[in-house]
C-alpha positions as CSV (number, residue, x, y, z in Angstrom):
1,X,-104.8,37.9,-77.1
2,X,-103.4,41.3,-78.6
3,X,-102.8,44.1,-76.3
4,X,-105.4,46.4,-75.6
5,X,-104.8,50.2,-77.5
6,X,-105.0,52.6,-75.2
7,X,-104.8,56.7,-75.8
8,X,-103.9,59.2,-72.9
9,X,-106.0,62.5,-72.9
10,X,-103.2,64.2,-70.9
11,X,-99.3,63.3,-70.4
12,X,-99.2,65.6,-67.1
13,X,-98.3,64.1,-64.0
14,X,-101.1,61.6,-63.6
15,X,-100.3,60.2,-67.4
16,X,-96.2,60.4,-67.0
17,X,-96.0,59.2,-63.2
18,X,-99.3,56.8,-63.3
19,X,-101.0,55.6,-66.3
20,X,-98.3,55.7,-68.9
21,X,-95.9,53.4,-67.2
22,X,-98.7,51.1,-66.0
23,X,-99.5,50.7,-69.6
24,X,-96.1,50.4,-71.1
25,X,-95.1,47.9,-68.4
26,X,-98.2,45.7,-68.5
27,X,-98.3,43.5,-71.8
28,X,-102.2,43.4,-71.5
29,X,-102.2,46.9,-73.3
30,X,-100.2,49.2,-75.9
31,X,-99.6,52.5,-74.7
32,X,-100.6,53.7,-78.2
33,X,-101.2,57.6,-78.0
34,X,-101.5,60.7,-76.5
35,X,-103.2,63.8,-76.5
36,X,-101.1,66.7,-76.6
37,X,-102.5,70.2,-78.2
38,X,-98.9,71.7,-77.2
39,X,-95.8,70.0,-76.8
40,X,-95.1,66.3,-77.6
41,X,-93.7,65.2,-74.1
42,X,-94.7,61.6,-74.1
43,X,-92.4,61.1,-77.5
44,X,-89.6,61.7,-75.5
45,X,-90.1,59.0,-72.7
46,X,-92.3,56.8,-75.2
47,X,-90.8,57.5,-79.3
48,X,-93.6,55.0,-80.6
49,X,-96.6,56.6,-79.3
50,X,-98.8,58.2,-81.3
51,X,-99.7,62.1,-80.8
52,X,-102.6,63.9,-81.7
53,X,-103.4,67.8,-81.4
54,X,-107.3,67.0,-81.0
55,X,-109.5,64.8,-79.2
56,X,-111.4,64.7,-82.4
57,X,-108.5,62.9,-84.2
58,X,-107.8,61.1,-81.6
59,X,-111.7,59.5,-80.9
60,X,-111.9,58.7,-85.0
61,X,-108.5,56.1,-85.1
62,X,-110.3,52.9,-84.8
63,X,-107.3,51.4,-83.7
64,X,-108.2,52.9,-80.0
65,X,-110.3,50.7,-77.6
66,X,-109.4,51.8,-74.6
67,X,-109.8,55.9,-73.4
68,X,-107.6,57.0,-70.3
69,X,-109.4,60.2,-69.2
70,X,-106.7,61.8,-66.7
71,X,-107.5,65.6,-67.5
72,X,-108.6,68.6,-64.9
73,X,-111.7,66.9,-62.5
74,X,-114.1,69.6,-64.2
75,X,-113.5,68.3,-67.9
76,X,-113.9,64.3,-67.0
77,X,-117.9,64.2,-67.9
78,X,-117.7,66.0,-70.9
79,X,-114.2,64.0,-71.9
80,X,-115.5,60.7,-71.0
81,X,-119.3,61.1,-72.4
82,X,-117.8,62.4,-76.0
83,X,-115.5,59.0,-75.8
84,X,-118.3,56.3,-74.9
85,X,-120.3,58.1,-78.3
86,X,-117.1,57.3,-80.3
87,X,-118.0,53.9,-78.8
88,X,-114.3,54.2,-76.8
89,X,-113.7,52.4,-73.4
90,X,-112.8,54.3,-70.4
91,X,-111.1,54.7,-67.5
92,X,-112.0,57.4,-66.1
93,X,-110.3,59.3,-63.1
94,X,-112.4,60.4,-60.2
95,X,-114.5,62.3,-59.5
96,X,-116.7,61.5,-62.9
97,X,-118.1,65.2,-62.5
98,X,-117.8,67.9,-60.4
99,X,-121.8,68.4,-59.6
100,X,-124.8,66.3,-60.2
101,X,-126.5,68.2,-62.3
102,X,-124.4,66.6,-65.4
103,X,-126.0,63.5,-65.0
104,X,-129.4,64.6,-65.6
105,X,-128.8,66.0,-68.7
């Protein structure tokens, strides 16, 4: 079975300490890109990753299945919603959303 392609949506510490080795060191998945709007640190621990500047370019590569949502707690329901409508797997990070409200909506 191929390894499973998997995007960061942040290489801060929780995606260069946590996720990113997890996924590099696991042969289940492909750590296969990263979102970075800034600066392209995951290229230097990581040359074959993929970077992107938007989560827009990043939900439309069809090579992605899986979604690691490791940004700020307040933008994980907005994140992880606009992934599972680009039909993405996630993992998200708790807490899924910082109030209750969000789910009703």
């Amino acid at each position: 079975m191929p390894p499973i392609k998997t995007a960061l949506l942040a290489y801060g510490l929780s995606g260069k300490f946590f996720h990113a080795p997890f996924l590099a060191a696991n042969e289940g998945f492909e750590l296969y890109a990263v979102l970075e709007r800034n600066n392209q640190k995951a290229k230097h621990d990581f040359p074959d990753v993929k970077s992107f500047a938007s989560l827009e370019e990043l939900l439309v590569d069809e090579s992605i299945e899986l979604v690691v949502v490791n940004t700020p707690n307040n933008t994980h329901f907005e994140l992880a919603k606009q992934c599972l409508l680009a039909k993405k797997h996630i993992l998200l990070e708790k807490p899924a959303t910082a109030n209750r409200k969000n789910f009703w909506n």
